[in-house]
N, C-alpha and C positions, 0 to 999 in steps of 0.2 A: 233668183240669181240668173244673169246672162251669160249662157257661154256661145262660144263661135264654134263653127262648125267647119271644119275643115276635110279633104281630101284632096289625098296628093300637093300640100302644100295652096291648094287652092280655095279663097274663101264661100261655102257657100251660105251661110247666111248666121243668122243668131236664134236660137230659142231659152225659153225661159224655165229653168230645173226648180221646180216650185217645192221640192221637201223642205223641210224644215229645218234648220240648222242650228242644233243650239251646243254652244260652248260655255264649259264651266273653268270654274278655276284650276281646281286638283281632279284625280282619280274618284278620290269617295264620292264627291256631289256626281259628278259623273256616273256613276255606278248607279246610284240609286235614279238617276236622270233615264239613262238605259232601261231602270225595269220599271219605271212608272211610264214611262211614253206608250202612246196606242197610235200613233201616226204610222203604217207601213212605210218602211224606209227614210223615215226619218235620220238624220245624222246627227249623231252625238258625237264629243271629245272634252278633253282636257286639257286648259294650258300647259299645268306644270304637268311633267311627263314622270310616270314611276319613277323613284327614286330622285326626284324632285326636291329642293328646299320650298319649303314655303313662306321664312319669314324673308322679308327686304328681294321677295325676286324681283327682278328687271325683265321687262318686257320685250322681245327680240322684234324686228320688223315682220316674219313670219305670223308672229300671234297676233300682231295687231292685224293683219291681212284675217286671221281667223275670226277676230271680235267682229272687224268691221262686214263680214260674208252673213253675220250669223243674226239669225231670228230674234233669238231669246239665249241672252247672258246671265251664267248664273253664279252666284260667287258666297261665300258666307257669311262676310259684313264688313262694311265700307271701313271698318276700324282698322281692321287686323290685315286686309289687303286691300292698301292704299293706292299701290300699283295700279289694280284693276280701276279704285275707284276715280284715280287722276283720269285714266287713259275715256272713262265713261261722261266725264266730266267734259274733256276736252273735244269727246266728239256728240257730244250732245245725244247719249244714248239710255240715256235714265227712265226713258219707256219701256224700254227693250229689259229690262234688267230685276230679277228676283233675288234677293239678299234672303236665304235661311236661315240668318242666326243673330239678327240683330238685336231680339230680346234674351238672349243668352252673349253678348260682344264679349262679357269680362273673363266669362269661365274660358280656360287654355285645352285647348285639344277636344271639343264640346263634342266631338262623334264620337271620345271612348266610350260615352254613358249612352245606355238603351234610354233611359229617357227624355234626355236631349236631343237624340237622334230621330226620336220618335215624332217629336215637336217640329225638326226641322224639315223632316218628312212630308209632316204635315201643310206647310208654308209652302214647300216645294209643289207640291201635290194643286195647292191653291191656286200657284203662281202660272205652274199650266194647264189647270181647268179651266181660266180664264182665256186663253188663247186655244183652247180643244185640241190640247195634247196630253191630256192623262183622264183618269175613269176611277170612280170608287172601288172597282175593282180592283185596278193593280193597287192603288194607295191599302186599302185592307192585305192584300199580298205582302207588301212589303212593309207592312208594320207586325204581321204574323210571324215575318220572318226574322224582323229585328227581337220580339217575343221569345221565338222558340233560342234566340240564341242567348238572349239574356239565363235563360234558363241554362241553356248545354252550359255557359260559362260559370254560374252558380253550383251545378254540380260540381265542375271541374273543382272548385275550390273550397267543395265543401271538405274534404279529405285533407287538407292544411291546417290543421290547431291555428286555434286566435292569437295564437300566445307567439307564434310564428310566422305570421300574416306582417311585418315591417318591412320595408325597402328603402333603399337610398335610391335617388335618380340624377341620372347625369343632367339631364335640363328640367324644368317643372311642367312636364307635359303629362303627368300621370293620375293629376290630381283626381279629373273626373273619371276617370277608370277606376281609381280606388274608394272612392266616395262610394259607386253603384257596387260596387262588390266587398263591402269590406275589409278594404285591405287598407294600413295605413303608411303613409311617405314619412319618411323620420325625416328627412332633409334633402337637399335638392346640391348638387357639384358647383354647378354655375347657376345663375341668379336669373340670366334672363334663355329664352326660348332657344334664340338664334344659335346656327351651327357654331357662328366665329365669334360667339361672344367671352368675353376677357376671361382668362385662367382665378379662380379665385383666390382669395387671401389667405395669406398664410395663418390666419385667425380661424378661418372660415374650414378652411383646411381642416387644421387641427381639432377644433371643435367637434366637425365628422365623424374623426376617427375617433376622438373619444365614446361620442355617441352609437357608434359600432359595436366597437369593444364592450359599454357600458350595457347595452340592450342585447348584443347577442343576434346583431342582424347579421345574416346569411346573404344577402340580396341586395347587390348593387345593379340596378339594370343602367344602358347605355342606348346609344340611337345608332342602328345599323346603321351601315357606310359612311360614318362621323368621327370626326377626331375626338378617340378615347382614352388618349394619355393619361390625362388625371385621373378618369376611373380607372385606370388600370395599375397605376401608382398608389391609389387609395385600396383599391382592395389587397396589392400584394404588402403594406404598410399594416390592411388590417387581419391578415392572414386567413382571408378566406380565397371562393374562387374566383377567377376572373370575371369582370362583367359580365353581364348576361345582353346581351344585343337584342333590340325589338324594332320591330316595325310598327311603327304608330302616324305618320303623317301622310302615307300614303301605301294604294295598292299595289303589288306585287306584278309581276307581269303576267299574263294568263297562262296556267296550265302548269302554278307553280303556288304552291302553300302559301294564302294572303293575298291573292288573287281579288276575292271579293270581301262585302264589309264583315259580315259572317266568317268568315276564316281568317281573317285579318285579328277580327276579335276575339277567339278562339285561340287561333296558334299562340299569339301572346299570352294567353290564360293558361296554356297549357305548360310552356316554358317558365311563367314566372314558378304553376303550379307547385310542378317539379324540381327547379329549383329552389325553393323555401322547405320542402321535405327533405330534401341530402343533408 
């Protein structure tokens, strides 16, 4: 990358800042980008910023300035962020570019599960051994760590009777979290992922709360900083407590519970925990 060199407004010349720049989509790839790199001073980031949507984001003129700065683009598959994949498209950077989860595209929310996580790790890990910016080292690191948490998370839940392990979910983003932990989704608020997608049907509705009432679920989770009207209308309808809020699509800001993927994966384990026992 070229920058100018200036003093006192005066140009003196250009040098070339040779680290490595690689830009991913969200936080989580990120994160794991950060602790698999062996490049001193390398520079990592994130498109979408904490607290981030990630279905249908638009791309600002800033981020495109970051795509186009950057080494090695990382994203999770051309399906589910199209955004990324038009703008790679358009500027002819499909060399530059590692996809972690293209043999997993269909499953929704694929880093709640340790073992998709584990795989996409893997891919990740691939994609910059190729360019000699990661080490068998860290990739064993950070799959020890995805390990140790699958475990702390299985503890957490072993203390839940089976018989009490259902939830309702305000979008269908739980699936592969409940798949790896036994936990199961009785049904879903709204049908598709997205923040703004349509209010369900009064069928749809009603159905719910039947199957609430019917099964004795405790547990409607919702998506932190999301519009949770209906879950909040469905639970006081089925007289339990109000939502329960999680963070699932991205990390926390640093220095703050769900900061990283491990505590991200945890703290929700721990709050559905708890909630399913009261």
């Amino acid at each position: 990358m070229l920058r100018m060199i200036t003093f006192g407004g005066l140009f003196l010349g250009l040098f070339v800042d040779a680290r490595a720049q690689i830009t991913s989509s969200f936080t989580i790839i990120d994160y794991w980008v950060g602790k698999l790199l062996t490049e001193p001073g390398a520079i990592h980031q994130s498109i979408i910023p904490s607290g981030g949507e990630l279905h249908g984001y638009q791309l600002t003129p800033s981020d495109s300035l970051k795509l186009s700065k950057s080494r090695v683009i990382i994203g999770l598959n051309p399906y589910s962020e199209t955004w990324l994949n038009d703008w790679i498209k358009a500027n002819n950077r499909s060399a530059s570019v590692i996809w972690i989860n293209e043999k997993f595209g269909q499953v929704s929310h694929p880093w709640m599960s340790p073992a998709i996580s584990k795989a996409m790790v893997k891919t990740l890990h691939d994609g910059l051994m190729i360019r000699k910016l990661s080490s068998e080292v860290n990739l064993n690191q950070v799959l020890a760590e995805i390990h140790n948490t699958e475990l702390s998370v299985i503890r957490e839940f072993a203390t839940v009777p089976e018989s009490r392990r259902i939830i309702v979910t305000q979008h269908p983003n739980l699936s592969a979290f409940a798949e790896a932990f036994n936990l199961e989704v009785a049904g879903s608020i709204l049908e598709s992922p997205e923040a703004e997608s349509a209010d369900p049907s009064a069928q749809n509705y009603s159905q719910l709360l039947k199957l609430i009432k019917a099964r004795n679920i405790r547990v409607i989770t919702s998506d932190a900083g999301q519009n949770n009207r209906v879950a909040q209308q469905l639970a006081k309808d089925a007289k339990i407590n109000p939502p329960l809020p999680l963070t699932v699509e991205y990390l926390e800001k640093s220095g703050t519970p769900g900061d990283t993927w491990p505590s991200m994966m945890f703290t929700n384990a721990q709050k559905i925990s708890e909630a399913l026992k009261k």
